[in-house]
N, C-alpha and C positions, 0 to 999 in steps of 0.2 A: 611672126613665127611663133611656133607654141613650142614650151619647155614640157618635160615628163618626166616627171622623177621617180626613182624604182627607187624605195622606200625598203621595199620586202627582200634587196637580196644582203642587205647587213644585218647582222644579229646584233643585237642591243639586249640584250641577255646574257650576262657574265656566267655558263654553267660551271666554272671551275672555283667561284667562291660560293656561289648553291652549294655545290658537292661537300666543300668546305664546311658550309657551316651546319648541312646533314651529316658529317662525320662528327663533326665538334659537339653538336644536339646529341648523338646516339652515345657516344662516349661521355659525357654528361650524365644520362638517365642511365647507362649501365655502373658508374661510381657510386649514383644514387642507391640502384638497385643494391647492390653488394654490401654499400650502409646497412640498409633498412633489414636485409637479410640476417646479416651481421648481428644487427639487434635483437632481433626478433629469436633468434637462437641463442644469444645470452640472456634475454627475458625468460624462455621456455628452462635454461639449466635455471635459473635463482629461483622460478616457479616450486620446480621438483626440490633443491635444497630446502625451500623453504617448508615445503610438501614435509618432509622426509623430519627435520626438528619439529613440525606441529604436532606427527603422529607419535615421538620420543614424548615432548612435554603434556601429552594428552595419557600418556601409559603411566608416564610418573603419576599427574592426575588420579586417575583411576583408580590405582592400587591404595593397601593402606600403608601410609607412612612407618618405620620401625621404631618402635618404642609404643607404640599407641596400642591399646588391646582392641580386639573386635568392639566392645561393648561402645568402649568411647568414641570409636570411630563411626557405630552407626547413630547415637547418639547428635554425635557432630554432621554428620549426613542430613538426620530428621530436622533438626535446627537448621541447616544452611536451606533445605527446602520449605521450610515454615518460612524462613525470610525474604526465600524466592518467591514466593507465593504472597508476601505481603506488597513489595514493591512489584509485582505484577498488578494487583490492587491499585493501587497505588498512582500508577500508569496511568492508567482508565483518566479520560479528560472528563469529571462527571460535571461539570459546569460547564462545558461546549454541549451536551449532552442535555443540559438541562434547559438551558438557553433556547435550542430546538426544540423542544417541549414546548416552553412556552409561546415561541411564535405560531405553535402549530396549534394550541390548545383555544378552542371557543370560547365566551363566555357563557355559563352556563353549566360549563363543565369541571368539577374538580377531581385531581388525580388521585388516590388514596394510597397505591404504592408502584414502584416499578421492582421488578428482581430480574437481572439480567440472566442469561444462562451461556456463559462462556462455552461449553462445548457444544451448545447445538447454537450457537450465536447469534441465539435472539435477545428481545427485550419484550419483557411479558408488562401488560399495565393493570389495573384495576382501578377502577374510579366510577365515580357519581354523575348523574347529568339529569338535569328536570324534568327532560321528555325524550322517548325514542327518536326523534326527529334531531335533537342535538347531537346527540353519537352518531348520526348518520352524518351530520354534516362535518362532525369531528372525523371518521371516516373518511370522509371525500378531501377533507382537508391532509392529512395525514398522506393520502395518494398521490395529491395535488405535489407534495413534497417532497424532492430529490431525494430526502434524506432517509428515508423510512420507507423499504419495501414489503414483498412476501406480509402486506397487512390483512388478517386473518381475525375477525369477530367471537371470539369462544365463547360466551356464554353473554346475555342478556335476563336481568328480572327485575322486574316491574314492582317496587317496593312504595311503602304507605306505611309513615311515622304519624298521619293523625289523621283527622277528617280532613282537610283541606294538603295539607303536606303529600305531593306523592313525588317518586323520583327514578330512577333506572339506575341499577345496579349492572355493571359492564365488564368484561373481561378481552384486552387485547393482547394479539403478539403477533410481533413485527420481528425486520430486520433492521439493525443502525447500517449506515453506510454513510464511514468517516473521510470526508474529504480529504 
């Protein structure tokens, strides 16, 4: 005799604790939601108060204090910009700076100055080198490396300190680009 067993007409799927725990899940992320909302709307007012006392203590700032006459006051202006102006200086990593120099610089070649130019943000060089063929490879080197773009050749002369002595006078400017 053969047995046959119908398998498929019981449900073995509980849909009333699913439903359960899709109500318990949604009510969850909607308590969450309401948090995060919550915050996010007292983030935005402390934003704005805090907005709102920068632009007070910026006005006080600004003006000139009473008791102080004009004269002392721009006096004291020029001096707080002189100092501003030094520790911007100051900043400047000129030893990260110089360092790259050096591993970029050939032999052959010596530097004689750099002067940077903070508004147009370059770095100008001038120096010495034995033969046109050395600046060229100082050149290549200098491209070669991440650190110095926008590299531009400005002048080149062909100089002679004696009968045997002769040497290239160079002029570059680049751009730094500080990691």
């Amino acid at each position: 005799m053969r047995f046959t067993i119908n398998i498929a007409t019981r449900s073995y799927l509980d849909y009333r604790r699913v439903s359960q725990a899709c109500v318990t899940a949604i009510v969850l992320l909607l308590a969450l939601l309401g948090w995060n909302v919550t915050r996010v709307s007292w983030n935005f007012g402390e934003l704005r108060r805090l907005k709102a006392e920068s632009a007070v203590f910026e006005g006080r700032l600004g003006s000139r204090p009473a008791g102080v006459s004009e004269k002392e006051y721009t006096r004291m202006l020029a001096s707080i910009n002189f100092f501003n102006d030094v520790i911007a200086r100051k900043s400047y990593a000129w030893l990260g700076l110089l360092e790259l120099l050096e591993n970029a610089t050939p032999e052959g070649i010596s530097l004689v100055s750099l002067v940077p130019d903070k508004k147009a943000g370059e770095l100008k060089i001038d120096g010495r080198a034995k033969s046109f063929s050395t600046v060229q490879s100082y050149l290549e080197k200098l491209e070669d490396s991440k650190t110095f773009t926008d590299i531009m050749l400005l002048s080149h002369n062909e100089v002679a300190a004696g009968d045997t002595v002769k040497g290239v006078l160079f002029k570059i400017s680049c751009r730094v680009v500080t990691p």
